[in-house]
C-alpha positions in Angstrom: -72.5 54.7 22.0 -75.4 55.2 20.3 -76.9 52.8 16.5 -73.7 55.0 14.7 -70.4 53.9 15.3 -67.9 56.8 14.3 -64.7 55.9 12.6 -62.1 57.2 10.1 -61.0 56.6 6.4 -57.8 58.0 4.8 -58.0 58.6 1.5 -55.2 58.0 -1.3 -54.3 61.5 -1.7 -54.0 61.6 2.3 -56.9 63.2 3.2 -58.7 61.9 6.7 -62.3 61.3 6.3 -65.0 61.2 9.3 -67.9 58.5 8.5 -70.6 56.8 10.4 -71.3 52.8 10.5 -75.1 52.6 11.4 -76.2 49.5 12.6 -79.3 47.5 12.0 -81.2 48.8 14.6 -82.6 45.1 15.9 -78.9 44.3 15.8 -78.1 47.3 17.7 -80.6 46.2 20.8 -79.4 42.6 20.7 -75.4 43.6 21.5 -76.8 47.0 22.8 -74.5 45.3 26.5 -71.6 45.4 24.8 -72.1 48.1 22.4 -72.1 51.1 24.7 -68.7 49.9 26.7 -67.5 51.4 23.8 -65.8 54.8 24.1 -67.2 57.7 22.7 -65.2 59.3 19.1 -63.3 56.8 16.1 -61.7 54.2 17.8 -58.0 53.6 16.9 -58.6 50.5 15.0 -62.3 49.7 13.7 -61.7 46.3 12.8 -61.0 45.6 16.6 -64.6 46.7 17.4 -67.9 45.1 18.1 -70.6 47.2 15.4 -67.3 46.6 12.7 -67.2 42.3 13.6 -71.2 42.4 13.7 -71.1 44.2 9.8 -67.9 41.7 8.5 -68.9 38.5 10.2 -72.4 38.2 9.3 -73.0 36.3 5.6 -76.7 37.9 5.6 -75.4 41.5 6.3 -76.3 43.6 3.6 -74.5 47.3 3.5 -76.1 50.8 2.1 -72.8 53.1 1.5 -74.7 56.4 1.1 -73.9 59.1 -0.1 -75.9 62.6 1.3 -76.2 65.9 -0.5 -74.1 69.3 -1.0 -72.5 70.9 2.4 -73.3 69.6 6.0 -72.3 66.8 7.6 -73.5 63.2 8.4 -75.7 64.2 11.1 -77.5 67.2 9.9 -81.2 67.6 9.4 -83.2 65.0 7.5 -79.7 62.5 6.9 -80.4 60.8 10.2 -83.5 60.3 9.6 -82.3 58.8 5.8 -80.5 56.3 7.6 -82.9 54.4 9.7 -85.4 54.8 7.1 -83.0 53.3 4.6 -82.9 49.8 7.1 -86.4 49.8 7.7 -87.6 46.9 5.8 -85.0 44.3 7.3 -83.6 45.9 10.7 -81.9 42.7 11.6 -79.3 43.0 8.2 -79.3 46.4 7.1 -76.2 48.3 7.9 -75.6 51.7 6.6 -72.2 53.5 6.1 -71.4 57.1 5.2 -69.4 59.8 5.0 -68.6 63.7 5.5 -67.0 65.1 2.5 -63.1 66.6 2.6 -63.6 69.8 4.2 -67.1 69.6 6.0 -67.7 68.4 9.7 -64.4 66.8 10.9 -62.8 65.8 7.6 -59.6 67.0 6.4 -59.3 68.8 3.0 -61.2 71.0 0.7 -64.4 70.4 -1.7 -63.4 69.7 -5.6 -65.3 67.3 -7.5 -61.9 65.3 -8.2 -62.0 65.5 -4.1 -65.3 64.0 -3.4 -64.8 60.9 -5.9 -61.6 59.9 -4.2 -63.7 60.3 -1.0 -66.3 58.2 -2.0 -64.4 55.4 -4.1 -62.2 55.4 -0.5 -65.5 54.9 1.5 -66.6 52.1 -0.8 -62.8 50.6 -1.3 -63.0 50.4 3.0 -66.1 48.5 2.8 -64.5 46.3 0.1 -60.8 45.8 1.1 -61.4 46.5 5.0 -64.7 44.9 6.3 -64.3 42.1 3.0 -68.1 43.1 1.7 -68.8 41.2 -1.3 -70.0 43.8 -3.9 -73.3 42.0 -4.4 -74.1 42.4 -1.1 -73.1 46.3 -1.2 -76.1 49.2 -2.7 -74.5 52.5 -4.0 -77.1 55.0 -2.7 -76.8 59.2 -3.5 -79.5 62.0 -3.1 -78.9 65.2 -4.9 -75.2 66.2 -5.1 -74.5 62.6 -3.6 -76.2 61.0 -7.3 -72.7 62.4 -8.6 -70.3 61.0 -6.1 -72.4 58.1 -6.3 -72.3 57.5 -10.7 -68.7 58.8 -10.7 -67.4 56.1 -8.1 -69.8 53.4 -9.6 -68.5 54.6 -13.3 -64.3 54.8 -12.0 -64.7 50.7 -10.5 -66.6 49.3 -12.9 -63.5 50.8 -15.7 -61.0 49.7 -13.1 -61.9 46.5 -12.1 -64.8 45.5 -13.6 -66.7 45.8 -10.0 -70.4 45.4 -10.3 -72.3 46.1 -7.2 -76.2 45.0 -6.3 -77.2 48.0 -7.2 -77.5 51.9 -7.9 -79.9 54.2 -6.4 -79.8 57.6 -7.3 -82.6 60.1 -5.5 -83.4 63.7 -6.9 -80.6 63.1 -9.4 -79.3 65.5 -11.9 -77.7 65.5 -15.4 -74.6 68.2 -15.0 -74.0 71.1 -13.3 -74.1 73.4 -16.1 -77.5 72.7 -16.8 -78.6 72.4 -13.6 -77.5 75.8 -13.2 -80.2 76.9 -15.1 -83.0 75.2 -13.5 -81.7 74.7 -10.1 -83.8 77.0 -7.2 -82.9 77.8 -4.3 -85.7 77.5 -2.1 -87.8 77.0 -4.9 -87.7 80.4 -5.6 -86.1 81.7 -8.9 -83.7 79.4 -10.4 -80.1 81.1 -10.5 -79.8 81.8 -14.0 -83.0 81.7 -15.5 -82.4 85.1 -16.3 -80.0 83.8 -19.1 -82.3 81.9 -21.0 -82.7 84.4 -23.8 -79.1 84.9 -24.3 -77.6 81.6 -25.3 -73.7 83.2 -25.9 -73.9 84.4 -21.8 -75.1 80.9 -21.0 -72.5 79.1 -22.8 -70.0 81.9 -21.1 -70.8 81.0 -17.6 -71.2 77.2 -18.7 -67.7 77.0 -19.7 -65.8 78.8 -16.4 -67.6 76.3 -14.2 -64.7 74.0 -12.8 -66.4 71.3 -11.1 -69.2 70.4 -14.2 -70.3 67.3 -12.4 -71.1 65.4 -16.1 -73.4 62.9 -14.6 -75.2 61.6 -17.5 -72.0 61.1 -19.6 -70.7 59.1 -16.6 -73.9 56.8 -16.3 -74.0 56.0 -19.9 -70.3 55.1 -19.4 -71.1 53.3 -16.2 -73.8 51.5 -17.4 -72.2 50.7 -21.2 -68.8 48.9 -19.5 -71.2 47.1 -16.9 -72.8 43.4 -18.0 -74.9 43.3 -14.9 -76.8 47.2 -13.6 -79.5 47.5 -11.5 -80.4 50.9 -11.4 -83.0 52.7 -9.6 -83.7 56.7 -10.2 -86.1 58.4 -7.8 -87.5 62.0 -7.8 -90.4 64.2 -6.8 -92.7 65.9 -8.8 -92.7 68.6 -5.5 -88.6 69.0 -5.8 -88.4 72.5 -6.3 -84.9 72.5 -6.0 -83.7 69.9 -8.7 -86.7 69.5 -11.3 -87.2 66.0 -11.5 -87.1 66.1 -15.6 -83.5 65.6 -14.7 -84.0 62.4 -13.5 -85.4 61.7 -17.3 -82.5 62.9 -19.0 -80.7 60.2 -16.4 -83.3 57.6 -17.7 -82.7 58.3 -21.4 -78.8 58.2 -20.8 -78.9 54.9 -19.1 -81.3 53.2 -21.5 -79.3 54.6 -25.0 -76.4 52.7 -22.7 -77.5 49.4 -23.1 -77.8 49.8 -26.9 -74.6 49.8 -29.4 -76.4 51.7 -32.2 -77.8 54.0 -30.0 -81.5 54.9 -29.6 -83.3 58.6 -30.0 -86.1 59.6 -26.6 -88.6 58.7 -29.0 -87.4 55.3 -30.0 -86.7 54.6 -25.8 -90.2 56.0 -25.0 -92.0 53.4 -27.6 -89.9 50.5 -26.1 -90.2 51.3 -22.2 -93.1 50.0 -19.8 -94.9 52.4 -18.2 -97.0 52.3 -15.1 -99.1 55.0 -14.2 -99.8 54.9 -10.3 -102.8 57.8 -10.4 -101.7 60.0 -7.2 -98.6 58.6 -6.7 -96.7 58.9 -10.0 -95.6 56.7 -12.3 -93.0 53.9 -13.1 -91.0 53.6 -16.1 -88.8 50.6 -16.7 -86.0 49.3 -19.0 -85.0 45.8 -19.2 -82.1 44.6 -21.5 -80.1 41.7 -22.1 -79.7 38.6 -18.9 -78.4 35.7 -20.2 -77.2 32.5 -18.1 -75.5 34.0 -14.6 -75.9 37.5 -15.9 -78.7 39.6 -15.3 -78.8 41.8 -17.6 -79.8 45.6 -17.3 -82.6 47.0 -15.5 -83.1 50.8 -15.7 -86.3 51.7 -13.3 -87.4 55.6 -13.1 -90.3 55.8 -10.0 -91.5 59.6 -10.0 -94.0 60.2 -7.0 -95.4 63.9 -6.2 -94.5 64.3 -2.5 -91.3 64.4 -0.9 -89.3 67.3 -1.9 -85.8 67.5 -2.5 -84.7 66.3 1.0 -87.3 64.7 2.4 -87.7 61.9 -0.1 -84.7 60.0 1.0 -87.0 59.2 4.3 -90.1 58.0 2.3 -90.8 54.5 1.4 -90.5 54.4 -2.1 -86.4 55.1 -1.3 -86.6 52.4 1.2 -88.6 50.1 -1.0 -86.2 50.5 -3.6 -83.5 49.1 -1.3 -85.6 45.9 -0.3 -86.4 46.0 -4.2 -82.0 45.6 -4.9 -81.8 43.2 -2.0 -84.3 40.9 -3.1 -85.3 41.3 0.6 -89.0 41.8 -0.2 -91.6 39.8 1.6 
């Protein structure tokens, strides 16, 4: 058995998910002995295992439920690579669980954006109801199409149950699909409907006959509105030629108008918010609202850097410095 321990989820709507537990790897090479008696393929029952008692038995375990891009599975290209990188910082507590979406790699079902929340609030309930994760201890993690899964299913359990996690990362986020639409490139070539610009009533036409809209600002604000305690983290590249990273500001300004009841304009959140400008490596912007007595109040923190890409990013630092950064783990 290798650092990934396969194993399955079942979803509400009866739908059979596949998903991966990666373990710390310093974990991994303490039990490695006992680890790879293991048969290969999801084990009948996952609570009865070794990795699952290392992740549920540990106080100090800390747990990265991520949440990976459009199409593909959990092992394809750069996503394995995301998840060592994600534990880098603290190999010893770092364990790392996610997910193929209904109807890619071995899970059951068909894509809809309905489909792919209930997949990912299933993932997270697992983690809560099944291995007994406290949601402090727990990061909500999503690059590209997985910022979506990831706000929806943050936004649907803090409405539900008023569950707050440790916090929110969101990497080469975007706003909705509608507008992406019109800046999204494939390749970084020609984005797909650029050619619409001029005519507003043909861009409003397609807008309106797309069925999965993917409104992830509008959920944010919601998220972050009903939460008392956020911790939010959006990352993005200045070199993503597939999602423009001004997407990640119009994620920025709909978190920080959250936190106010009035309301605030871009201009009136741009004369409030801290700014760092790191020369070559981008720039920080910050929001800080409200933390009094056990609550801590809202932190909205935008880090743009210039390399990484769309993909890539996921395995650079700042993504795994962000996680530390949640964790508190930082030395």
């Amino acid at each position: 058995m290798a650092p990934a321990a396969p194993f399955y989820v079942t979803t509400p709507d009866g739908e059979v998910l596949y998903a991966w537990h990666v373990l710390p790897l310093t974990l991994y090479v303490k039990y490695e002995a006992a680890l790879v008696q293991v048969p290969a393929g999801p084990p009948d029952d996952m609570t009865q295992t070794v990795a699952f008692k290392l992740l549920a038995s540990d106080p100090e375990s800390r747990l990265v439920i991520n949440f990976h891009g459009n199409a593909g599975t959990v092992g394809q290209g750069w996503r394995t690579d995301t998840y060592r990188a994600l534990a880098t910082g603290a190999a010893d507590k770092i364990h790392i669980l996610t997910v193929d979406y209904r109807g890619f790699g071995y899970s059951t079902g068909s894509p809809t954006e309905q489909g792919l929340i209930t997949d990912g609030i299933a993932l997270v309930k697992w983690a809560l109801e099944v291995a007994h994760i406290p949601p402090e201890r727990i990061i909500l993690l999503g690059q590209s199409l997985g910022t979506a899964v990831t706000t929806a299913v943050a936004e649907r359990l803090v409405l539900e149950s008023q569950t707050e996690f440790a916090g929110v990362i969101l990497v080469a986020g975007f706003s909705d699909i509608p507008t992406l639409m019109l800046t999204y490139s494939a390749g970084g070539i020609v984005p797909l409907l650029s050619a619409l610009r001029p005519y507003p009533p043909l861009q409003q036409f397609f807008a309106r006959r797309i069925q999965d809209t993917w409104q992830t600002a509008v959920r944010l604000d919601n998220f972050v509105r009903h939460s008392k305690n956020v911790n939010l983290i959006l990352i993005h590249a200045t070199s993503d030629y597939n999602i423009p990273w001004k997407h990640s500001d119009a994620l920025f300004y709909a978190a920080a108008n959250a936190t106010s009841k009035e309301g605030m304009t871009i201009k009136q959140i741009d004369g409030v918010k801290d700014t760092v400008n790191l020369g070559d490596g981008g720039w920080v912007n910050s929001w800080n609202a409200g933390g009094e007595g056990h609550d801590r109040g809202k932190r909205i923190r935008q880090e743009i850097v210039i390399h990484g890409g769309h993909n890539r990013i996921v395995t650079y630092p700042v993504v795994a410095k962000a996680v530390l950064r949640v964790f508190d783990l930082r030395k």
